[in-house]
N, C-alpha and C positions, 0 to 999 in steps of 0.2 A: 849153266852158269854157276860160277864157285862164289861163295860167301864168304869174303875175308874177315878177319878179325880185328875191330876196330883199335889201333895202335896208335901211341902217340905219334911216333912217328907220320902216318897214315892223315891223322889227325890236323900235325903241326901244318906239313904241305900243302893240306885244304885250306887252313884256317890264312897261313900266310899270303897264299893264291890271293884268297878276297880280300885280307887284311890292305894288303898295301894298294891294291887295284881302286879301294872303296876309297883310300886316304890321300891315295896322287889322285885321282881322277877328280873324287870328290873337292878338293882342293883347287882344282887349277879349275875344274865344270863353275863352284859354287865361285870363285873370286871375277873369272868373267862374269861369268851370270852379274855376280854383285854391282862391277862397273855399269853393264849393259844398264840393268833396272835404276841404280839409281841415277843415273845419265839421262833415262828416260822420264822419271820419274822429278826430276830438279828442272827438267829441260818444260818438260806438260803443266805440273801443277807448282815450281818453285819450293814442294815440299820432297827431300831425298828419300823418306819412307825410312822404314826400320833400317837399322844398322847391319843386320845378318841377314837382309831378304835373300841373298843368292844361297844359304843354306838348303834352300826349297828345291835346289836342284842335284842334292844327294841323293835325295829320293830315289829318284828314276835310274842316275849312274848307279845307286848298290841295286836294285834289279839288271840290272843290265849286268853287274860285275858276278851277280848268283848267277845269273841263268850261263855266262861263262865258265865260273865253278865247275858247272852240271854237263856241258858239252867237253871238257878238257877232258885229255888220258893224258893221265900221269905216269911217268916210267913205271908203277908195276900193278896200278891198280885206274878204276876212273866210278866216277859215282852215278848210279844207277835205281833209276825208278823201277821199282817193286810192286807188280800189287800181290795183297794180301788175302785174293778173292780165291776159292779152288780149292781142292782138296789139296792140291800137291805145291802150295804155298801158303804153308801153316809157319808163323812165326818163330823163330828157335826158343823162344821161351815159353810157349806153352806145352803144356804136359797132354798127352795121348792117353788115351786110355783106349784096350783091346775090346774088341765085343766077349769075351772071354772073363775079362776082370768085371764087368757091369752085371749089374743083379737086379735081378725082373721086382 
């Protein structure tokens, strides 16, 4: 597996992926939701509850819109879980040292 270099470009197409997925979704999920609860909520107690209750259903759509993020390939890359466990998945930032350079 090759290690790209993190680019804006690279960047923008993730970040856009989620960006608008979290803002339509979140949007049209949170304004039903809104009707639903306080429909239910005016109908049960005669009181509508908070003014943004369907907010509470962003939540769960931006999980839903990550874990999409995470499964997509994008034309020349896709993001990918790493572990960091093992000798032969050492971080690019840290520095080696030889048994060679080390002093008893």
């Amino acid at each position: 597996m090759q290690e790209l270099e993190l680019t804006w470009s690279r960047f923008g197409k993730t970040f856009w992926f989620c960006f608008w997925r979290m803002t339509v979704f979140g949007f049209i999920g949170g304004a039903i939701a809104n009707f639903v609860l306080h429909w239910l909520l005016t109908t049960m107690t005669g009181n509508p509850g908070l003014p943004a209750i369907g907010a509470i259903v962003w939540i769960p759509i931006s999980i839903l819109v990550l874990r999409m993020a995470l499964l997509k390939k994008y034309r020349e890359f896709r993001i990918a879980l790493v572990s960091t466990d093992g000798p032969h998945n050492r971080l690019p930032n840290c520095v080696l040292t030889s048994k060679d350079d080390a002093s008893p």
